[in-house]
VOBAFI-375559 format. One line per 3 residues: their letters; for each residue x, z, y of C-alpha. Coordinates in steps of 0.25 Angstrom, whole numbers, plus 5000, padded with zeros to 4 digits. Example, Ala and Ser with C-alpha at 12.3 -4.5 7.8 and 13.67 -1.06 7.14 Angstrom:
<rs>
as	5049 5031 4982 ~ 5055 5029 4996;
</rs>
This chain:
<rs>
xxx	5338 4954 4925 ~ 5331 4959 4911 ~ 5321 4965 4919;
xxx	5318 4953 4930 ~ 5315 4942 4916 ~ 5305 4952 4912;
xxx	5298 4953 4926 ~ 5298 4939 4925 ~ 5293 4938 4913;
xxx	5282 4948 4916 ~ 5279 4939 4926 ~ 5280 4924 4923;
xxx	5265 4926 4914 ~ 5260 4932 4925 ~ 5264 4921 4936;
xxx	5261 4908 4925 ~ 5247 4916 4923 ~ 5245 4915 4938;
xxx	5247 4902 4939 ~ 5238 4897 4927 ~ 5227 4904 4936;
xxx	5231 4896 4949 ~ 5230 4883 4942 ~ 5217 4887 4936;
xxx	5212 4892 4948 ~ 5217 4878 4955 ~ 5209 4870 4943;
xxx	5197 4877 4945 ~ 5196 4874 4960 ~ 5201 4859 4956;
xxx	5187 4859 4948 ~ 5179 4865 4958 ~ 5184 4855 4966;
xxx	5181 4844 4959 ~ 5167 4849 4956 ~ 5164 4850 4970;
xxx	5173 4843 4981 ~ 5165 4830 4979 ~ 5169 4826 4995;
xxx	5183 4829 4991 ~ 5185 4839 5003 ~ 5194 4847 4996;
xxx	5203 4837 4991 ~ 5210 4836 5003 ~ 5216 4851 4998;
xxx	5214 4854 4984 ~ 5224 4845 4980 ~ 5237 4852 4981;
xxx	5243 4861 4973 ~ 5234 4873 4967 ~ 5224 4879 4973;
xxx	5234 4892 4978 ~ 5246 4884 4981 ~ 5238 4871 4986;
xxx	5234 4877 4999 ~ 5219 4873 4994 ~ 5210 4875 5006;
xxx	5200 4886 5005 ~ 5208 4893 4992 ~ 5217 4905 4994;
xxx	5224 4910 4982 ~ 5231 4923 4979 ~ 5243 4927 4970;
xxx	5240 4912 4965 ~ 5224 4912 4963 ~ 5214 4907 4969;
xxx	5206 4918 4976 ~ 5199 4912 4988 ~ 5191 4899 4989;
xxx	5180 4895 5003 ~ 5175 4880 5002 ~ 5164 4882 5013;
xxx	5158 4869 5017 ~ 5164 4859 5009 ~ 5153 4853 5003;
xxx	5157 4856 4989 ~ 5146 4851 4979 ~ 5146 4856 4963;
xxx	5148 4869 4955 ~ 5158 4880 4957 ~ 5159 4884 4942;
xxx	5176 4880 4944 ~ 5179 4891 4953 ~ 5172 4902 4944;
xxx	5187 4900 4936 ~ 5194 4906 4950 ~ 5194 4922 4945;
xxx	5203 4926 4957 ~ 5193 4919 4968 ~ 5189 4930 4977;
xxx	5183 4922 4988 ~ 5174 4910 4985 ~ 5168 4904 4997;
xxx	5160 4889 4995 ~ 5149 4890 5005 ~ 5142 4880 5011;
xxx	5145 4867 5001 ~ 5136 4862 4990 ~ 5141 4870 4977;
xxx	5131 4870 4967 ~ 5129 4875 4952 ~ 5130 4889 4946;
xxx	5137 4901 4953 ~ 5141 4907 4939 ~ 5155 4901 4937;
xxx	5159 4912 4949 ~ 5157 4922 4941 ~ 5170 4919 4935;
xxx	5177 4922 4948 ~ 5177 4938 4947 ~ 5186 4941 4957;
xxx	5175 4937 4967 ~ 5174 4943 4979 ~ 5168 4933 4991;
xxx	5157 4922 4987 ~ 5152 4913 4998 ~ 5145 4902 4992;
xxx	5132 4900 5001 ~ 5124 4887 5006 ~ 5129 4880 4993;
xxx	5118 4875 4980 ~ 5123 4885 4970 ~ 5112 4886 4959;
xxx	5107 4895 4949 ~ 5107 4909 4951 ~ 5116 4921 4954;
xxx	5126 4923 4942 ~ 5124 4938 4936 ~ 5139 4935 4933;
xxx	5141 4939 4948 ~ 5139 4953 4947 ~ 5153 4953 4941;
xxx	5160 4949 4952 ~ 5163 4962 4955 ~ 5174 4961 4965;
xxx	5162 4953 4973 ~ 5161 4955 4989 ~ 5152 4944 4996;
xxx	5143 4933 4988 ~ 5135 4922 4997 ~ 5128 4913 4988;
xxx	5117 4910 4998 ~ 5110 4896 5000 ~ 5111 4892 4987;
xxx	5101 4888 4976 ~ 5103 4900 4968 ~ 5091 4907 4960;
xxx	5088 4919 4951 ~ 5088 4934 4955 ~ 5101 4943 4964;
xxx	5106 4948 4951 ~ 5104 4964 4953 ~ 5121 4964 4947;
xxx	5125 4961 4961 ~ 5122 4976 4965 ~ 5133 4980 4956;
xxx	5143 4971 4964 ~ 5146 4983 4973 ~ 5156 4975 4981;
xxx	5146 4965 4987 ~ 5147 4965 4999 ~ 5137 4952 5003;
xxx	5128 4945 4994 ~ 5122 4933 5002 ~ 5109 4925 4993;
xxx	5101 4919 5004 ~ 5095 4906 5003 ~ 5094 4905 4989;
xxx	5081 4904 4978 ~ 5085 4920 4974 ~ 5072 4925 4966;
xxx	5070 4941 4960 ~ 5071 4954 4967 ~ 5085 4958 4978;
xxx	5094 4968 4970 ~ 5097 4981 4976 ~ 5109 4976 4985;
xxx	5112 4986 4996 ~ 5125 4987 4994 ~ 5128 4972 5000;
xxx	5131 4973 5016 ~ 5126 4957 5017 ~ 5115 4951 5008;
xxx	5105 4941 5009 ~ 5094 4936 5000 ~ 5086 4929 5012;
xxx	5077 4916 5007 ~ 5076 4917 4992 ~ 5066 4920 4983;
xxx	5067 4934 4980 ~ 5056 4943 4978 ~ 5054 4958 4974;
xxx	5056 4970 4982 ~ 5069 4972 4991 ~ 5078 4984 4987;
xxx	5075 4995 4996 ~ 5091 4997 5002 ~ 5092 4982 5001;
xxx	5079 4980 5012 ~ 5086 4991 5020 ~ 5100 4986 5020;
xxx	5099 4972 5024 ~ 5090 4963 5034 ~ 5077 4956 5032;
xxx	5085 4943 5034 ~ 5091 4945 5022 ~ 5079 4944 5012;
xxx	5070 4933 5021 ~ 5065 4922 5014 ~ 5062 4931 5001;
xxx	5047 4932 5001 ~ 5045 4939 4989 ~ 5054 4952 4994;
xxx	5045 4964 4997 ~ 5052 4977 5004 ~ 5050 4991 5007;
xxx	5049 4986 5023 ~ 5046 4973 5032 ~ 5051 4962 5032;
xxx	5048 4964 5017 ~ 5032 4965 5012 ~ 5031 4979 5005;
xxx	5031 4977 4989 ~ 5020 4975 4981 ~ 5009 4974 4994;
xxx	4998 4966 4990 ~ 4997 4951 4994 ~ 4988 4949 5007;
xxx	4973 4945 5001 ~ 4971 4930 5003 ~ 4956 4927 5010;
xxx	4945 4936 5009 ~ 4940 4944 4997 ~ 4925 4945 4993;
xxx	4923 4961 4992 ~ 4918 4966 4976 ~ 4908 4974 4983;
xxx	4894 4967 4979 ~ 4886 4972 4992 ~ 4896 4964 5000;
xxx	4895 4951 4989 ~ 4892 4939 5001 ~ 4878 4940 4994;
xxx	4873 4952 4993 ~ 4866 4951 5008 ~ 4859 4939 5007;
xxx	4844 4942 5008 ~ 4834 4941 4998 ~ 4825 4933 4994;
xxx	4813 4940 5001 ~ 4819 4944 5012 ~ 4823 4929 5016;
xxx	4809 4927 5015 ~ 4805 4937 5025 ~ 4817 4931 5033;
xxx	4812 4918 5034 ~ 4796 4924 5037 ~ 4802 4929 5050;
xxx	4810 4918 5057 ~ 4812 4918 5070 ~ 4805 4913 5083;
xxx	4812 4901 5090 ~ 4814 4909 5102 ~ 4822 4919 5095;
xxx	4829 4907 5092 ~ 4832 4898 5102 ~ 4838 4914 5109;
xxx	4848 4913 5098 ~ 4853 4900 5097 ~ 4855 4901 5114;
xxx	4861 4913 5112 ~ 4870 4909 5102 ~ 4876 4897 5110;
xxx	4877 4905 5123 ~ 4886 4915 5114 ~ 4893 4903 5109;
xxx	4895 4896 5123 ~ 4901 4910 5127 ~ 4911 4910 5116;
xxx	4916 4898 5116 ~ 4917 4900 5132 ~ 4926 4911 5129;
xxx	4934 4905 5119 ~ 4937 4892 5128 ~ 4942 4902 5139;
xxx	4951 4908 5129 ~ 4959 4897 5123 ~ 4959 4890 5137;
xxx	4968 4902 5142 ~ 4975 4904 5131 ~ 4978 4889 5131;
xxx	4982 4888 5146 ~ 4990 4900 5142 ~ 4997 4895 5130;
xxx	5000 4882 5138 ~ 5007 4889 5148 ~ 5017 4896 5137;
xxx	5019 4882 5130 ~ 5023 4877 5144 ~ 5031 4890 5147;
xxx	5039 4888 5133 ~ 5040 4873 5133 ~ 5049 4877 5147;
xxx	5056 4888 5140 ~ 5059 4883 5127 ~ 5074 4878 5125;
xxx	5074 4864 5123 ~ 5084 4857 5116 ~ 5077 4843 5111;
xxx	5079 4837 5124 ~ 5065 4831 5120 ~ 5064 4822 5109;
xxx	5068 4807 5113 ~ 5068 4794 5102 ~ 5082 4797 5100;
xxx	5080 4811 5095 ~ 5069 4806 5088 ~ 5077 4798 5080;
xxx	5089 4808 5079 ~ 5091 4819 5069 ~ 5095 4833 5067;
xxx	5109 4831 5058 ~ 5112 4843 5050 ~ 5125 4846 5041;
xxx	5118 4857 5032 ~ 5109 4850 5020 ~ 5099 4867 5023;
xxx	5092 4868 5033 ~ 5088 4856 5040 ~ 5077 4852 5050;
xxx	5070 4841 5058 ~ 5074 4839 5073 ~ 5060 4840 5075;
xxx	5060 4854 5070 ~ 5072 4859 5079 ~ 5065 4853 5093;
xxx	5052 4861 5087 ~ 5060 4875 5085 ~ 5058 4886 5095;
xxx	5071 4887 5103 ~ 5079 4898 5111 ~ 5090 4896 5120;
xxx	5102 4902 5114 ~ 5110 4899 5126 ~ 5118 4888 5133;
xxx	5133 4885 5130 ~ 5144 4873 5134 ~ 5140 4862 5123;
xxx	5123 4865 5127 ~ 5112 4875 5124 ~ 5108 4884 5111;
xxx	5095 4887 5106 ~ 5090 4895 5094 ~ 5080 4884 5086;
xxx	5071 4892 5076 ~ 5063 4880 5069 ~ 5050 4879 5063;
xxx	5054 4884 5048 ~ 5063 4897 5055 ~ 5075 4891 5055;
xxx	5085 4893 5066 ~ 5096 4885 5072 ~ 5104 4885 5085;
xxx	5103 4872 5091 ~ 5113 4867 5103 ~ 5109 4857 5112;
xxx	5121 4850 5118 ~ 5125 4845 5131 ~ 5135 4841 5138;
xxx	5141 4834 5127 ~ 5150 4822 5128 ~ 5143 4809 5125;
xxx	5143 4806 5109 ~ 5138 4794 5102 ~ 5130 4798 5090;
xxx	5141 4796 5080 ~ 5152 4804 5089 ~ 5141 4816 5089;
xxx	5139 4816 5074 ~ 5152 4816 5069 ~ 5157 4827 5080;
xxx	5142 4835 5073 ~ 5149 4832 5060 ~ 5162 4839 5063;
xxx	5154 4851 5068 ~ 5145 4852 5056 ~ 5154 4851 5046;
xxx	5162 4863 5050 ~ 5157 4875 5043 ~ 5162 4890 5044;
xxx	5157 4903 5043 ~ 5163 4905 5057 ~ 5156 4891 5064;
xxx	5143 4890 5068 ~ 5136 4879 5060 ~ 5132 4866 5065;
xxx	5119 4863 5057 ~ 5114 4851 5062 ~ 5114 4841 5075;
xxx	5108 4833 5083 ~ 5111 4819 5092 ~ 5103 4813 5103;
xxx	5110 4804 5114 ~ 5103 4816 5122 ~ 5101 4827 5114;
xxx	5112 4834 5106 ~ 5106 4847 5097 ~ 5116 4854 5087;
xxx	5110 4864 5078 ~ 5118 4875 5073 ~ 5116 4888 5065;
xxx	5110 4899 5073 ~ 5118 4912 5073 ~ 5110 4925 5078;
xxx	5118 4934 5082 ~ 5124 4929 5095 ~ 5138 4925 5099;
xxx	5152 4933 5100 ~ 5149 4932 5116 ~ 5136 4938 5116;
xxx	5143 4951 5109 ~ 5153 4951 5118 ~ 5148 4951 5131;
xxx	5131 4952 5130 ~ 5125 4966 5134 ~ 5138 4973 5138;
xxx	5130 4984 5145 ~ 5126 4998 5139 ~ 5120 4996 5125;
xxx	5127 4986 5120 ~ 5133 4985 5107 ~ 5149 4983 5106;
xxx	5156 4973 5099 ~ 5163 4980 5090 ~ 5179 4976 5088;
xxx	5176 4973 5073 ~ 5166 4963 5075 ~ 5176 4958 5087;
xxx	5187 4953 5078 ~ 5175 4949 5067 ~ 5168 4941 5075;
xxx	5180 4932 5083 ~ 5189 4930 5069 ~ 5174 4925 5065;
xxx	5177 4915 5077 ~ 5192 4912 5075 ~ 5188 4909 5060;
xxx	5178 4899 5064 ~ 5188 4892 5075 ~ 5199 4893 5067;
xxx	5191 4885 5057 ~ 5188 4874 5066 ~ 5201 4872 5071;
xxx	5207 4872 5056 ~ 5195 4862 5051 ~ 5198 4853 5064;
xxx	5213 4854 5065 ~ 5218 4841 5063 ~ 5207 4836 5073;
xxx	5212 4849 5083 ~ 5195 4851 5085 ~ 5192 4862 5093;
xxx	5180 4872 5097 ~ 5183 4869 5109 ~ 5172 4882 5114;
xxx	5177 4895 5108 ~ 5170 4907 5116 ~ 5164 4919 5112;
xxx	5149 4912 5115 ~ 5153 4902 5103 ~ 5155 4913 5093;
xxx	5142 4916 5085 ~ 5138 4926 5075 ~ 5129 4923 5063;
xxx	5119 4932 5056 ~ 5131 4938 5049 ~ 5139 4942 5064;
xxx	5149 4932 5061 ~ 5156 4925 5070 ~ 5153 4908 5071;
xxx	5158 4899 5081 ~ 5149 4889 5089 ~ 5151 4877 5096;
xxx	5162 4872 5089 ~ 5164 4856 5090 ~ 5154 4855 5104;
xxx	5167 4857 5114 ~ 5170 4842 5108 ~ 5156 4836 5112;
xxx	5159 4840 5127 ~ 5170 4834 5137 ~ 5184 4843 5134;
xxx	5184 4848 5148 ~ 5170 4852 5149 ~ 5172 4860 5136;
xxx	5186 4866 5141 ~ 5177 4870 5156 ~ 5167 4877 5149;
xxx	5177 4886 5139 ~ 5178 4894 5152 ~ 5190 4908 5148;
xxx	5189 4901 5133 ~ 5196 4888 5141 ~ 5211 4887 5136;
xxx	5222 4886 5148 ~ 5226 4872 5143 ~ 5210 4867 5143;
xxx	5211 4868 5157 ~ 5219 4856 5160 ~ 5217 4849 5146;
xxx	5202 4851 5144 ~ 5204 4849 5131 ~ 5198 4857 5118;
xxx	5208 4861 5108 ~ 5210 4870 5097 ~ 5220 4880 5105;
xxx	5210 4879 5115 ~ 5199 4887 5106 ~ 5211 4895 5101;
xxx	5211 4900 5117 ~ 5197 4901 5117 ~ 5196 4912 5105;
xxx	5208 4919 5112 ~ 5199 4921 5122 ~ 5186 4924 5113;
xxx	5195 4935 5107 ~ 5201 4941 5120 ~ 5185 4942 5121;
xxx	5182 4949 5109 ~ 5193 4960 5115 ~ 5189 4961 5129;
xxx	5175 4959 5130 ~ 5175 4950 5141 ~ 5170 4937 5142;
xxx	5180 4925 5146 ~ 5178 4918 5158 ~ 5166 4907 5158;
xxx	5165 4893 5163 ~ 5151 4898 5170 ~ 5158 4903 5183;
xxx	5147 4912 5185 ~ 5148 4919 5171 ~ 5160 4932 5171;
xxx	5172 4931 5162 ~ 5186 4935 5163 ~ 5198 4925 5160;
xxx	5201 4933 5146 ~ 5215 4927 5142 ~ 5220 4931 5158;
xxx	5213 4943 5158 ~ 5218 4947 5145 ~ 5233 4943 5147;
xxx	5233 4950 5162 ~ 5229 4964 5152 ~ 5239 4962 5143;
xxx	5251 4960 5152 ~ 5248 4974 5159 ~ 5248 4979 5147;
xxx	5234 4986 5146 ~ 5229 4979 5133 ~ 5219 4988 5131;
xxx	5212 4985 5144 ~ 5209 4971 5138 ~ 5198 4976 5126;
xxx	5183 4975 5126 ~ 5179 4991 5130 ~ 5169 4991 5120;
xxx	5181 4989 5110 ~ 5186 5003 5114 ~ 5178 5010 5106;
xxx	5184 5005 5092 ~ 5197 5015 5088 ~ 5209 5008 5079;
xxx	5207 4993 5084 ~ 5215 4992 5097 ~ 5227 4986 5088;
xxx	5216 4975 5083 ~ 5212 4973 5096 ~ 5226 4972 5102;
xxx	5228 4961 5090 ~ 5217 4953 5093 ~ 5221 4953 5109;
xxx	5235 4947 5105 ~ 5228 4936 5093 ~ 5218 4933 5108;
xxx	5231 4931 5116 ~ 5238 4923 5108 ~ 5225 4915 5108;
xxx	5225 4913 5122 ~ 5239 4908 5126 ~ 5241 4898 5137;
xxx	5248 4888 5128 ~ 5238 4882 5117 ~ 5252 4880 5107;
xxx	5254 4897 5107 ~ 5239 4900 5102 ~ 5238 4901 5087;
xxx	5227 4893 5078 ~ 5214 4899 5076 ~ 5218 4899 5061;
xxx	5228 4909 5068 ~ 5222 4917 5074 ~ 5210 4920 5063;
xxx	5223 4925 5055 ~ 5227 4935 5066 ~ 5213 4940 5069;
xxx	5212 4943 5053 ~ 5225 4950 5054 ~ 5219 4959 5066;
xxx	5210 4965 5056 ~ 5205 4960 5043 ~ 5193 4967 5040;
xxx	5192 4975 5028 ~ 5180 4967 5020 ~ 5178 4960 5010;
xxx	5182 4948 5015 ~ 5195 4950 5019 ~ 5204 4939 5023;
xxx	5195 4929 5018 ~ 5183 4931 5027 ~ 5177 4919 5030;
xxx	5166 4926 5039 ~ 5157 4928 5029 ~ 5157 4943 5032;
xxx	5145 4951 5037 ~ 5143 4953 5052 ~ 5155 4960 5057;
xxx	5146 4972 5059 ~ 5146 4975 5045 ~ 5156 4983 5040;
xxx	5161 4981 5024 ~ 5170 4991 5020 ~ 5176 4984 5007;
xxx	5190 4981 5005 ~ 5194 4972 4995 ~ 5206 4966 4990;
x	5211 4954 4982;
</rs>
């Protein structure tokens, strides 16, 4: 008994310590709050309990501290300076709002370890007080107004694992920075010569937009060459001075004693207009084939170009190109001007690749078959599309309504879809996808669905078109899902027709979307990922296999191992993961839409398959590198 008061005693500071800390960590997020929620979005949340025991959205805690806080796209406008009090934060994500004001006040927080605080206005420069945060990992401050040198401390943060500066007004030298396994400092205004293993170790891309950067090799200008001479330079030399070689005086008299006779003259002057007729004979001849011959490319292009203006009536005339980002805006003029490549043609209508006049590029859909919408009807469906915004969605940038034209203009990712890597070139030299990026690139996809279904779960909005040609992958190789919200533009059973072996059972009776339906429709896109065949398509004439039956049929016999993509037998030590992920796709797949679980669900049991050992951790919000890079770093709270 003795023994159990003094435990408790030991103890009770301890546990009124803890707490203390929770309510200030719950007073300093109250402030920030206050400070930046003018719209009052967090209201809704923030109002119950603390911070830890409230069930706060976008704040995790641990052992009664704040520890995790991810606001993207909240339109937050105002200073940061509250949270710099939260000293257990390790994750800190705010990007894409309208926080301004220093970035000092997190350097109080020094148990940092993920910073993502992009397209915000954050001011000033990059605080020397960061070199401190020793435990740091990543640290995104790009598209923001800051100014001032990289400090060279960062080098000694030799955990840092990304250091993303882009898009900011940066001035001074790049510090020696090899160490980083992602950085970018493209479009700022740095100047001086690139670190040798710096040029080496990271793409052009990542410096662009830095005219003053010199380098040991191209794209960078060598250092210290001289600036190309401007106009031409009279030579020192005085025997070429302009003149030296004008006759004298006396001989311009003998000059003029001798003259000429007109015969003499009258040959000249015939002579030179005969060499004048020919010349400008030969110079017509020229420029009337190489017009004809231009004439007949610009009538060969205009057939070939991709069109997707639909020619410009009064009505697009008075219309507008409607954008939800305040960056990057344009004229529609300027869009039915760009050079345009066909992409590739899908359910909702035809892609192209739009590269306008400034270099800019966008991907621009042209829709068709869409259900007849009155203006209003079309601009609030845009609105529920464009608000959404996750690292895992393919962002709507802007739109545009005609009675008969309908253009959408989204981000343009690079690097192809999930279906392309799957199925394109699967002859000799082609390049496997290996299973890590498997499980990467499809829990890239089920975070994106399951965020749409969880933002739109009391209206029950769908995808309504979840297949592997709908799962993108950006610069980074992450995966984003397209499309979403376009299923509702179409009639129900249209949509449900052209889901081809994504199509739920029940859809063929109902016709209708539904979240269970897409949650069918990833079950399929994983028993993809793990067989390596393609699902039947509603283009008869194209091969596909009915996955779910084929699959089932496999597994009853009992030959499970029959069922996986060959290319994924070359990988030793994952045919547990592999058999895990078949049962998560299975359970995906059931007849009855009541048995399959949320997509919420299913994130968590794809993460339980394997957590990769990075620094992200659990709290990967696909921020991550391209899967391809590998991170050996393991960390721990």
């Amino acid at each position: 008994m003795a023994i159990s008061g003094v435990i408790t005693a030991l103890l009770l500071p301890l546990l009124l310590l803890t707490t203390v800390y929770a309510i200030n960590d719950t007073e300093a997020l109250l402030e920030f709050k206050a400070l930046t929620d003018s719209h009052g979005i967090l209201s809704k949340n923030w109002s119950t309990g603390d911070a830890c025991s409230g069930g706060w959205q976008g704040v995790a805690c641990k052992s009664g501290r704040v520890f995790y806080v991810s606001l993207t796209s909240y339109d937050l406008r105002g200073p940061v300076a509250p949270l710099g009090r939260l000293d257990q934060l390790r994750i800190l994500d705010l990007q894409r709002n309208r926080l301004n004001g220093s970035l000092d006040p997190l350097t109080g927080c020094r148990n940092l370890k993920h910073v993502y605080l992009g397209s915000n206005e954050f001011s000033g420069s990059i605080p020397a007080g960061f070199v401190g945060l020793k435990r740091l990992l990543r640290l995104d401050i790009s598209d923001n107004n800051l100014r001032g040198v990289i400090p060279a401390g960062l080098r000694n943060l030799t955990r840092l694992v990304t250091l993303r500066l882009q898009d900011n007004v940066l001035s001074g030298p790049v510090p020696d920075l090899s160490f980083l396994v992602d950085f970018n400092v493209s479009n700022n205004q740095l100047s001086g010569e690139v670190p040798r293993k710096v040029e080496e170790k990271f793409p052009a891309s990542a410096f662009t937009g830095n005219a003053g950067l010199c380098g040991a090799a191209p794209p960078f200008p060598a250092c210290g060459a001289p600036p190309p001479p401007v106009g031409g330079v009279v030579p020192s030399n005085p025997s070429s001075n302009p003149g030296s070689n004008l006759p004298t005086g006396e001989e311009e008299k003998k000059k003029k004693s001798r003259g000429l006779s007109t015969g003499a003259i009258v040959a000249i002057v015939v002579g030179d207009a005969a060499v004048l007729i020919l010349i400008t004979l030969v110079f017509l001849v020229y420029y009337w084939r190489k017009y004809a011959r231009e004439a007949r490319l610009s009538r060969k292009a205009a057939a070939e170009k991709p069109d997707f203006s639909g020619g410009q009536t009064p009505e697009m005339e008075r219309s507008k190109l409607v954008f939800f980002d305040r960056k990057k805006q344009f004229e529609l003029e300027d869009l039915l001007r760009a050079s345009a490549e066909m992409l590739g043609k899908g359910s909702f209508g035809t892609a192209y690749k739009a590269v306008l006049d400034d270099g800019c590029v966008v991907a621009v859909k042209r829709l068709k078959d869409v259900s007849p919408l009155g203006r209003k009807d079309f601009e609030q469906h845009m609105e529920m599309i464009g608000k959404l915004r996750h690292p895992n969605i393919v962002r709507l940038g802007a739109y545009y309504y005609a009675k008969e034209e309908k253009l959408l203009v989204y981000d343009y990712l690079p690097n192809g879809s999930l279906y392309s890597l799957l199925h394109g070139n699967r002859g000799p030299g082609r390049t496997p996808l290996d299973w890590t990026t498997r499980i990467s690139l499809v829990l890239g996809a089920a975070r994106g669905l399951a965020y749409i279904h969880e933002e739109y779960g009391s209206l029950k909005i769908p995808h309504g078109n979840v297949k592997s040609s709908n799962i993108l992958l950006n610069k980074n190789g992450n995966a984003c899902i397209s499309d979403f919200g376009l299923a509702l533009l179409l009639n129900s059973s249209h949509v449900s027709t052209r889901l081809g072996g994504y199509r739920a059972p029940e859809q063929n009776e109902t016709k209708k979307l539904s979240q269970k339906a897409d949650v069918y429709s990833f079950g399929v896109l994983l028993l993809e990922i793990l067989t390596g065949k393609a699902p039947v398509h509603y283009h008869s004439q194209e091969e596909g296999v009915d996955l779910p039956k084929w699959v089932q049929s496999i597994v009853r016999e009992e030959w499970t191992a029959e069922v996986f993509d060959i290319e994924l037998m070359r990988y030793k030590n994952i045919e547990e993961e592999m058999v895990s992920m078949l049962q998560i796709a299975l359970t995906c797949v059931s007849q009855s839409p009541e048995q399959r679980p949320k997509m919420s669900e299913v994130v968590k049991m794809i993460e339980d398959v394997r957590v990769e050992q990075s620094p992200i951790g659990e709290w990967d919000e696909s921020h991550s590198v391209s899967p391809s890079v590998s991170e050996d770093v393991v960390t721990s709270y």
